[in-house]
N, C-alpha and C positions, 0 to 999 in steps of 0.2 A: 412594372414600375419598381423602381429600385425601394428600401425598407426606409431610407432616411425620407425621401419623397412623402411615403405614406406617412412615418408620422408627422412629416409638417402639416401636410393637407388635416389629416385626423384632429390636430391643434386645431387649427382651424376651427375645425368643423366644432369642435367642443364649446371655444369662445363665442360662434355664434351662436351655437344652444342655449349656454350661459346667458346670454343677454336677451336672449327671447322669454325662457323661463324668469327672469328675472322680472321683465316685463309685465307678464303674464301677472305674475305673484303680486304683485305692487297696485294693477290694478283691478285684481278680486279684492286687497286687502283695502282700497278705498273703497270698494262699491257697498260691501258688509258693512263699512261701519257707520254708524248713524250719526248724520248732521247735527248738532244741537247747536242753536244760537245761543251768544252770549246773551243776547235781551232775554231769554225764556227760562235759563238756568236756573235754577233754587241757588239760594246765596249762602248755605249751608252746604251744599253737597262740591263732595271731594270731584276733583278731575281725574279722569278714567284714567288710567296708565294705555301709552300707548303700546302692544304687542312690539316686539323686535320682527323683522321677515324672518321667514327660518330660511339658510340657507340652503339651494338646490342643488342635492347628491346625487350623482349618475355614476355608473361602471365606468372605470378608467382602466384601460389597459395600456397605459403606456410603460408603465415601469413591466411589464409583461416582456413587447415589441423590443424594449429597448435591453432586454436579455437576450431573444432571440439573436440580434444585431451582434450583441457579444459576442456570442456562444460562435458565430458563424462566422465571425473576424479571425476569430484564435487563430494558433498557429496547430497544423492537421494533427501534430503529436498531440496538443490539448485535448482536440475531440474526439481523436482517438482513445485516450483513456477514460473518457465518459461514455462512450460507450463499452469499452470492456468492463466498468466499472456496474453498468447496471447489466452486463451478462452475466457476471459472478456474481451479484448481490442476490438475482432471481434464485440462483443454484442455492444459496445458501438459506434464504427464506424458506424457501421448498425444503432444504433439506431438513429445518429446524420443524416443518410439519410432520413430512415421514416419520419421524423421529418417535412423536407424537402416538401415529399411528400402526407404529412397528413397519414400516413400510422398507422393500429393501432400496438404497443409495442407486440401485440401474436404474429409475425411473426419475434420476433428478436433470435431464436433459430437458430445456427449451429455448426454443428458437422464435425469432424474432423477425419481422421482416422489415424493411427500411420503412417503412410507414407509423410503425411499432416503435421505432427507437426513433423516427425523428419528431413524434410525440412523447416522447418519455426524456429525450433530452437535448431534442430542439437542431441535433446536427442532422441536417441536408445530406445524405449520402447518396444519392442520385444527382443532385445539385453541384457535385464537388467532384470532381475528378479522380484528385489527389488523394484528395479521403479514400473513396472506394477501393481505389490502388492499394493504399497501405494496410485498407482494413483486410482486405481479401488474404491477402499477404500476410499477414499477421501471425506468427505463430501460435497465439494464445488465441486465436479467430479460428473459427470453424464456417466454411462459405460453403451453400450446397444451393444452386441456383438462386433461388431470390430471399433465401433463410439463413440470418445467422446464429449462430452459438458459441458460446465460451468452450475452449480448447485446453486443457489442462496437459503441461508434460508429459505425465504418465496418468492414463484411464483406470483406477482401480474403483473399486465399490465396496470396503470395507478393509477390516483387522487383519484377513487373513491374506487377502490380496499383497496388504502390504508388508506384510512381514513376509510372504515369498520373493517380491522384487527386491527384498532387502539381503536376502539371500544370493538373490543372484549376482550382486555384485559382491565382490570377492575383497575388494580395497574400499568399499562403504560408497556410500552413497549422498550428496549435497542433500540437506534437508531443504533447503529451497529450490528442490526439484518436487518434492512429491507435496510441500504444503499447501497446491490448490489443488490436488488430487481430489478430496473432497470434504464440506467445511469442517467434519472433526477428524481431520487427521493427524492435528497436532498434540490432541486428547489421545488416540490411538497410540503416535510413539512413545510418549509418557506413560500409557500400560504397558505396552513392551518393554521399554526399559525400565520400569519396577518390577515388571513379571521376569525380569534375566534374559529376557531371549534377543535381547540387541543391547548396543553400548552406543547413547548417543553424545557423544563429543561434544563439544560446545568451543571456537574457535574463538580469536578478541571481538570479530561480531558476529552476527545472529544470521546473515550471509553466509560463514564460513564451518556453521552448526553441520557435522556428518553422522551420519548411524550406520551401524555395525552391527552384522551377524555375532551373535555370542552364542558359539557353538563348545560344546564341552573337548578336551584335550584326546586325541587319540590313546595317547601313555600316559600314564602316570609317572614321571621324574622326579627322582628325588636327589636332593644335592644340600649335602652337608653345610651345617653352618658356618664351616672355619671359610668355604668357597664363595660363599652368600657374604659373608663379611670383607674377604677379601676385594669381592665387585668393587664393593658399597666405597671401598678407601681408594681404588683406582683415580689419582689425581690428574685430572685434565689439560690440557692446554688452557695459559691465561688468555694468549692471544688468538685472537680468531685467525689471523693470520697462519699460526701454526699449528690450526685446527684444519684449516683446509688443506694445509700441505700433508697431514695426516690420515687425511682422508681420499685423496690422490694416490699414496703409496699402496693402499689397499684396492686400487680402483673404483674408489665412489666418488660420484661427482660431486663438490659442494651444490648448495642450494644458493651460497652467497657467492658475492666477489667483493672481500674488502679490500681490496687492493686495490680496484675500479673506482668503487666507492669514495674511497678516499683520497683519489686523486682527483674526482669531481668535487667534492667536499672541500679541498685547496682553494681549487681556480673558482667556484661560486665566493668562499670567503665563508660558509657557513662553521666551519670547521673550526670557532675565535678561541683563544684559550678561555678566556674570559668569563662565555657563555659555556665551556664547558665544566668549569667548575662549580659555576650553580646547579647545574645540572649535571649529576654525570648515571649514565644508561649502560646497561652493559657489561661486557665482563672488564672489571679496574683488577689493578694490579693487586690489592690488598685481599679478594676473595678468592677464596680455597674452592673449588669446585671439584665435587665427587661425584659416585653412582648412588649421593642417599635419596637423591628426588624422586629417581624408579622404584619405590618398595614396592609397584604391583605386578610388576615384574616374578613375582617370586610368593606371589599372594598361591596361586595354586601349585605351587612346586611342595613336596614335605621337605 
């Protein structure tokens, strides 16, 4: 029977309850109370208040059903993420007891079975096809016959873990690869990088955050300060234009094309003088641009 069926029928069935109990209540509450004729009354005595009926409260579970109903309409990305949502949470609850108990980060795996999660958040994965497809699928999903678990990028178990895969990569590493590694490992980089032994960048967003082996200099170099100074006044290209062409002569590839750019920026119309004057971004003609933005460049140099 489909979920709207049963709650109509359930209605139903409630309003006649209601009206029976109602019934019921109305006529205990006449049978208790005592007749008095007006001929017999004392001509003194006050008239009794009559009680109010109390009304009759029973379990409702309809605002219950009609979550279910939600939860199972969404669109499969919706309940997919409620489900990876309570595989990570377990890890991290668990992890906040270990913790506790000095216990080590290997034993915070658990698995769930479809029965387990579609009591914990109500999505059908037997029920659904399409679910099961993409949960299995999943790369943040771990599927091992009828048990699932949270999948993290990279599998570490602690500080030192991660300060070796940090190593291993040679050009740094996306912090949003290892921040579901496990729940304090964003605690972990922030020791590392106050303890010197990594450099974690911080990019315009929190996406683009990378960390870096900080390994000590083979040689020691040293370079004069009349050479250091001279970097420092090396003036640059105003235009980007003639930044890229500058950088072609050397054979390095720009990273931009303003010259693409700006020819889509024409034909959109984004390009107005108008708005560019409120706003201007970028290198204008009136800024001097040098080597004094790098000083760490030369922070370990004598």
């Amino acid at each position: 029977m489909a979920l709207n069926e049963r709650l109509n029928k359930f209605k139903q069935q409630q309003e006649r309850c209601q009206t029976t109990l109602s019934s019921i209540a109305a006529s205990q509450a006449s049978i208790s109370m005592p007749k008095v004729t007006p001929a017999i009354r004392p001509a003194n005595a006050p008239f009794a208040p009559v009680k109010p009926l109390m009304s009759v409260k029973f379990s409702d579970d309809t605002e219950r059903l009609q979550h279910i109903n939600s939860v199972r309409k969404s669109v499969v990305g919706a309940q997919i993420k409620l489900v990876i949502q309570l595989l990570y949470k377990v890890i991290s609850k668990r992890s906040n007891f270990m913790q506790l108990l000095q216990l080590p980060t290997i034993f915070l795996t658990h698995i769930f079975t479809t029965e387990q999660i579609n009591e914990a958040t109500y999505v059908d994965i037997l029920g659904n096809k399409a679910v099961f497809d993409s949960l299995r699928n999943n790369p943040k999903v771990k599927f091992e016959g009828k048990h699932f678990s949270y999948k993290p990028t990279h599998t570490l178990t602690g500080r030192d873990q991660l300060l070796s895969l940090i190593k291993e990569h040679v050009d740094g590493i996306a912090v949003e690869e290892v921040k579901d590694a496990y729940p304090s490992v964003l605690e972990d980089l922030q020791a590392l990088k106050e303890s010197g032994d990594i450099w974690w960048l911080s990019g315009t967003h929190s996406q683009e955050d990378t960390a870096h082996r900080n390994e000590p200099p083979r040689w020691r170099i040293t370079v004069d300060n009349d050479l250091k100074q001279l970097y420092r006044e090396v003036e640059l290209p105003r235009d980007m234009l003639d930044i890229e062409k500058e950088l072609k002569k050397i054979g390095e590839k720009p990273l931009t094309d303003t010259a693409k750019r700006r020819a889509l920026a024409e034909i959109s119309g984004a390009a107005s003088k108008s708005k560019a004057r409120k706003k201007q971004r970028g290198i204008t003609s009136k800024a001097k641009l040098t080597n004094r933005h790098l000083p760490e460049l030369f922070e370990d140099l004598g």
